[in-house]
C-alpha positions as CSV (number, residue, x, y, z in Angstrom):
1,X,25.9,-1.8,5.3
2,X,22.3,-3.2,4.2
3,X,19.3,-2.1,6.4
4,X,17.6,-4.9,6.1
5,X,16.4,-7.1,8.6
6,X,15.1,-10.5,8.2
7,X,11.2,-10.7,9.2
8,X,10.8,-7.1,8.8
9,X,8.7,-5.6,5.6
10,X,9.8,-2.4,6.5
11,X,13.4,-2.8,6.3
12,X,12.9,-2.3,2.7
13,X,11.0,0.5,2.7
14,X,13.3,2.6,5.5
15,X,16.1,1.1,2.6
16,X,14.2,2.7,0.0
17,X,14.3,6.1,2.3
18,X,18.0,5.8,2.8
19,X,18.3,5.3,-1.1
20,X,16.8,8.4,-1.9
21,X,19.0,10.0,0.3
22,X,21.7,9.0,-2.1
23,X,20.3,9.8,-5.1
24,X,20.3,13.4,-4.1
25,X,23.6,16.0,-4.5
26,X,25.4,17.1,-1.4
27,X,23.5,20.5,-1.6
28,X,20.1,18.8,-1.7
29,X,20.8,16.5,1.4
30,X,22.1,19.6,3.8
31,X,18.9,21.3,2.6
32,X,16.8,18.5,3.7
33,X,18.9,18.4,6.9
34,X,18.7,22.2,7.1
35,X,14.7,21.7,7.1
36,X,14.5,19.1,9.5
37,X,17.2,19.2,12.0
38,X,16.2,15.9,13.7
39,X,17.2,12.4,15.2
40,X,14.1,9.7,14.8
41,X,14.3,6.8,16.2
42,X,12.2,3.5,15.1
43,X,11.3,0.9,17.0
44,X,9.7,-1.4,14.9
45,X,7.7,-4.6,16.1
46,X,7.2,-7.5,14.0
47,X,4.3,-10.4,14.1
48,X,6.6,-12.9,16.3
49,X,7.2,-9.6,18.7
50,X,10.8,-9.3,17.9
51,X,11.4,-5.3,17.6
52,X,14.3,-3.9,15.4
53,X,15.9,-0.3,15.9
54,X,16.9,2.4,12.9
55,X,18.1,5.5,13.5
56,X,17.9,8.3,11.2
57,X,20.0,11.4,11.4
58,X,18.4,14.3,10.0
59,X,20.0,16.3,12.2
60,X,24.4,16.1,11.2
61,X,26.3,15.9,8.0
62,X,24.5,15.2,5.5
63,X,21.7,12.6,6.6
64,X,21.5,8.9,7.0
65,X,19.7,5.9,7.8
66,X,21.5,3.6,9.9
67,X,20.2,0.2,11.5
68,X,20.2,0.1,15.4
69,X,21.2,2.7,17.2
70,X,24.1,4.7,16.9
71,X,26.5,5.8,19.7
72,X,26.5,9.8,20.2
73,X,23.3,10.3,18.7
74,X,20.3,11.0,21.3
75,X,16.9,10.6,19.0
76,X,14.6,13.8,19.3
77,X,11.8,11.4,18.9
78,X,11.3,8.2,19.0
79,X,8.8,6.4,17.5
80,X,7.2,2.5,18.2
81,X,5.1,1.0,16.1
82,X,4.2,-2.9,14.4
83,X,6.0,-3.5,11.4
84,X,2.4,-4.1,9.2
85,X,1.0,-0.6,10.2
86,X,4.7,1.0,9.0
87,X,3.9,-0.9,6.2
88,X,0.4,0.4,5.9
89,X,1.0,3.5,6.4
90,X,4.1,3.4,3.5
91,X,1.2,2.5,1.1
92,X,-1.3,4.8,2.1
93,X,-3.7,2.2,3.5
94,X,-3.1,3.9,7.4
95,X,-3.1,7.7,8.5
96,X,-0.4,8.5,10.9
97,X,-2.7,10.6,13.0
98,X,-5.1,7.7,13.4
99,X,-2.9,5.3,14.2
100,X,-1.1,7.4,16.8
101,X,-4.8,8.3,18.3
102,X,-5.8,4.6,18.5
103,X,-2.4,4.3,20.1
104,X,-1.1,1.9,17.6
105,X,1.6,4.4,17.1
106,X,3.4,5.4,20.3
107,X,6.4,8.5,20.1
108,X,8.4,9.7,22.6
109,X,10.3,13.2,22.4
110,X,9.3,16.5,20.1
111,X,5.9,15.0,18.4
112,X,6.2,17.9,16.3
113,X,9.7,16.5,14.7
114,X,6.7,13.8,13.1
115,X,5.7,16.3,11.0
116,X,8.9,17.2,9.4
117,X,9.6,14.2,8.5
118,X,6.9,14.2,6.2
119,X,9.5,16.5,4.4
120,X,12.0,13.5,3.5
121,X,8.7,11.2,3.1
122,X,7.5,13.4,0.2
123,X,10.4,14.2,-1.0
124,X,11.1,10.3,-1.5
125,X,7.8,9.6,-2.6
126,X,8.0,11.5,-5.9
127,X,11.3,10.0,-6.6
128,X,10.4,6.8,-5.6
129,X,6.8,6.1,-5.6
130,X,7.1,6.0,-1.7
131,X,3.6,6.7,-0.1
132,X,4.1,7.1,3.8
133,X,2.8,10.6,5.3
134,X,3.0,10.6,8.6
C-alpha cells in the first residue's frame, strides 16, 4: 500500500521513513520498537487546507507506517502540523521546538513520545540522508 498522498510533500518523506523501516532486519526493528514503544499520529495540513492522517506504530510488532488511521491503535501523541513546515523541518530548514513554541506545531498526548522519535528520525537519516529532528 503506497503512502502517498496527492498534494502532500510529506507523503514522500513519511514513505522514505517507512522504507527504512524495511531496510532493517527483524532484530533491528523490535529494537527500535523496544526504544520507543509509541503510537504517533500525523495530521498533516496542506496549502488548499486539506489534512491527511498517518499512523505510525512504534509501539507492536515490528513497526510500521500506515496512511490514515488504523482501527485498534489509540496514538500516544498526536501531532498537527502544515505539510511545508514537515517539510522544513525534514530538511533542517525548521527546529521542532520552535515551531511547536510559535504554535505552528500543535501535539496532543505524551509530548515526551516527540523526543523518541527522534530515535527512528536519526536512525533513518544516516541511512537515508533524512534530516528531520524533532
Amino acid at each position: 500500500m503506497s503512502l502517498t498522498v496527492e498534494g502532500f510533500q510529506s507523503s514522500a518523506l513519511l514513505a522514505q521513513i517507512n522504507d527504512h523501516l524495511q531496510t532493517l532486519s527483524e532484530a533491528e526493528r523490535q529494537e527500535q520498537v523496544k526504544k520507543v514503544k509509541g503510537i504517533f499520529q500525523f495530521n498533516v495540513k496542506n496549502k488548499e487546507g486539506k489534512v491527511a492522517t498517518w499512523t505510525f506504530d512504534m509501539k507492536t510488532g515490528n513497526g510500521a507506517m500506515h496512511k490514515g488511521t488504523v482501527s485498534g491503535l489509540k496514538p500516544d501523541i498526536t501531532i498537527d502540523i502544515a505539510d511545508s513546515d514537515f517539510v522544513d523541518l525534514a530538511d533542517g530548514k525548521a527546529n521542532g521546538q520552535k515551531l511547536f513554541m510559535s504554535g505552528k506545531i500543535k501535539v496532543k498526548g505524551a509530548i515526551m513520545m516527540a523526543t523518541k522519535l527522534d530515535t527512528v528520525l536519526n536512525a533513518a537519516k544516516a541511512k537515508s540522508g533524512f534530516k528531520a529532528k524533532l
